[in-house]
C-alpha positions as CSV (number, residue, x, y, z in Angstrom):
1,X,15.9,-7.7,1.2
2,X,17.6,-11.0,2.8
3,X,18.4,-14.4,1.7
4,X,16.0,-16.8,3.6
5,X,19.0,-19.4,3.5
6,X,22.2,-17.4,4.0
7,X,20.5,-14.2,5.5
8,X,22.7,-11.8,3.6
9,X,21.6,-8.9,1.8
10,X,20.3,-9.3,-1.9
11,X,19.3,-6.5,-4.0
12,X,16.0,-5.7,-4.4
13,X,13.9,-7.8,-7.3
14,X,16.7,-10.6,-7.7
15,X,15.7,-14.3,-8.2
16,X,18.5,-16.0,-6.8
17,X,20.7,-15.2,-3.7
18,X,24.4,-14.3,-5.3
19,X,25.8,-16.0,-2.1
20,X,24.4,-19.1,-1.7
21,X,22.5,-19.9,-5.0
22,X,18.9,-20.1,-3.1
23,X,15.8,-19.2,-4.5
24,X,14.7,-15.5,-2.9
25,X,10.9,-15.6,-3.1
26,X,9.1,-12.6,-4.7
27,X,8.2,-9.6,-2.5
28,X,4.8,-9.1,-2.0
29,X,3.5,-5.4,-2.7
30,X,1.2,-3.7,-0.1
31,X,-2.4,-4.4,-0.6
32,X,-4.3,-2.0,-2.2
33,X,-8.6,-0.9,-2.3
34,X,-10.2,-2.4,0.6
35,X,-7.9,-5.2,1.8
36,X,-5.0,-2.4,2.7
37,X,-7.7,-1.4,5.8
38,X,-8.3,-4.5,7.2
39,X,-6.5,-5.2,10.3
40,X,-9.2,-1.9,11.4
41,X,-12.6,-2.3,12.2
42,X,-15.6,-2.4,10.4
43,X,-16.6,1.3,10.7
44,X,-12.9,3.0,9.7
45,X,-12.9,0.8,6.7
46,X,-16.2,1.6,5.6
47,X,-14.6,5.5,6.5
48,X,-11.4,5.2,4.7
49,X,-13.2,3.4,1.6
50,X,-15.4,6.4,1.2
51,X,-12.3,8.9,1.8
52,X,-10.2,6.4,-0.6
53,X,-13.1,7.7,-3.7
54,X,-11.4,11.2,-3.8
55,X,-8.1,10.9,-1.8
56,X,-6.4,14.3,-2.7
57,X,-9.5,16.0,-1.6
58,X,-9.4,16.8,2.4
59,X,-12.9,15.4,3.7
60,X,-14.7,15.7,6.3
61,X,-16.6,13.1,8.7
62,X,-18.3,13.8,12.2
63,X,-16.2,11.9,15.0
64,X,-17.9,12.3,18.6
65,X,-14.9,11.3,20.5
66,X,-12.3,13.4,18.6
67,X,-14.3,15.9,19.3
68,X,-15.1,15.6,23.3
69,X,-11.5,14.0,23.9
70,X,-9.4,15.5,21.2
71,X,-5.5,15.5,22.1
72,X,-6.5,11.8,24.3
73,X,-7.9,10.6,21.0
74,X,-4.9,11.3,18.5
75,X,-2.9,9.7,21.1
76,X,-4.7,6.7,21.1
77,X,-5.0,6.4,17.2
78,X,-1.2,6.8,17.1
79,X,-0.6,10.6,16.3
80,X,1.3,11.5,19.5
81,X,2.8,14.9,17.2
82,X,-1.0,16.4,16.8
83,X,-2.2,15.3,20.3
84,X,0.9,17.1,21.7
85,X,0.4,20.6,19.5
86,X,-3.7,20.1,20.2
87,X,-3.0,20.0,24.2
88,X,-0.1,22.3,23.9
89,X,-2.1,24.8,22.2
90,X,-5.4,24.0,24.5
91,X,-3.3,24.7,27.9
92,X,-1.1,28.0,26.3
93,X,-4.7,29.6,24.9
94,X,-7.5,29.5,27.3
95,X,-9.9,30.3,24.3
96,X,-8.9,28.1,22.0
97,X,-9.9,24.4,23.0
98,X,-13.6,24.7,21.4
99,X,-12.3,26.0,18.2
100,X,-9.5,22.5,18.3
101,X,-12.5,20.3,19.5
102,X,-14.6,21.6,16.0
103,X,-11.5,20.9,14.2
104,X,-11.2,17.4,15.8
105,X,-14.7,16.9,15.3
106,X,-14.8,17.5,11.7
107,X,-11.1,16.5,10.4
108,X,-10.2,13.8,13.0
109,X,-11.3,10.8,11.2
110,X,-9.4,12.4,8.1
111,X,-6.4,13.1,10.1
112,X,-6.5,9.5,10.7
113,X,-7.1,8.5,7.5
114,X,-3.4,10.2,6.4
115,X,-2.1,8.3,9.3
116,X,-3.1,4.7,7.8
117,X,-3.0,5.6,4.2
118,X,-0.3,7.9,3.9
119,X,2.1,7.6,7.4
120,X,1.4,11.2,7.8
121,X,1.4,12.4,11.0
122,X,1.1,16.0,10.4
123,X,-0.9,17.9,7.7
């Protein structure tokens, strides 16, 4: 945390700025429940809220274009680790891409739900 008049560092909960003296405004916690979702559309938030009822249970959710683009489509939700192993794994096994395109299918929308709730980008 930094001093909005003097920029030097302050620990972490203090009122005043030991440098200069200036008030150090309060830091703002992440939002939690349903505001914490909504820089994402309409459809993940209504997603995540329903994952957010039982949130140490893995769940699962159909998600057409995980499953027809898989590796493409946890690039593009920011998960470069898992679309690397899923395409990795699809090009060294010539069998199994339809068993990784199920798995994308079912788990992909709680894959990305770790991601934006959690920061995890593996399992």
């Amino acid at each position: 945390m930094y001093c909005p008049q003097c920029g030097k560092d302050v620990a972490e909960g203090a009122q005043f700025c030991p440098h200069c003296g200036a008030a150090v405004p309060p830091t703002v916690p992440p939002p939690r429940g349903a505001d914490r979702f909504a820089y994402l559309p309409e459809y993940w938030r209504t997603v995540f809220g329903k994952f957010d009822q039982t949130p140490a249970r893995m769940q699962t959710r159909w998600n057409w274009p995980a499953f027809f683009f898989g590796p493409f489509w946890y690039l593009v939700k920011g998960m470069p680790v898992k679309g690397a192993l899923y395409l990795l794994i699809v090009v060294g096994t010539a069998g199994f891409g339809l068993f990784l395109a199920v798995y994308a299918g079912l788990y992909g929308a709680w894959d990305y739900y770790l991601k934006e709730a959690r920061g995890k980008q593996l399992w």
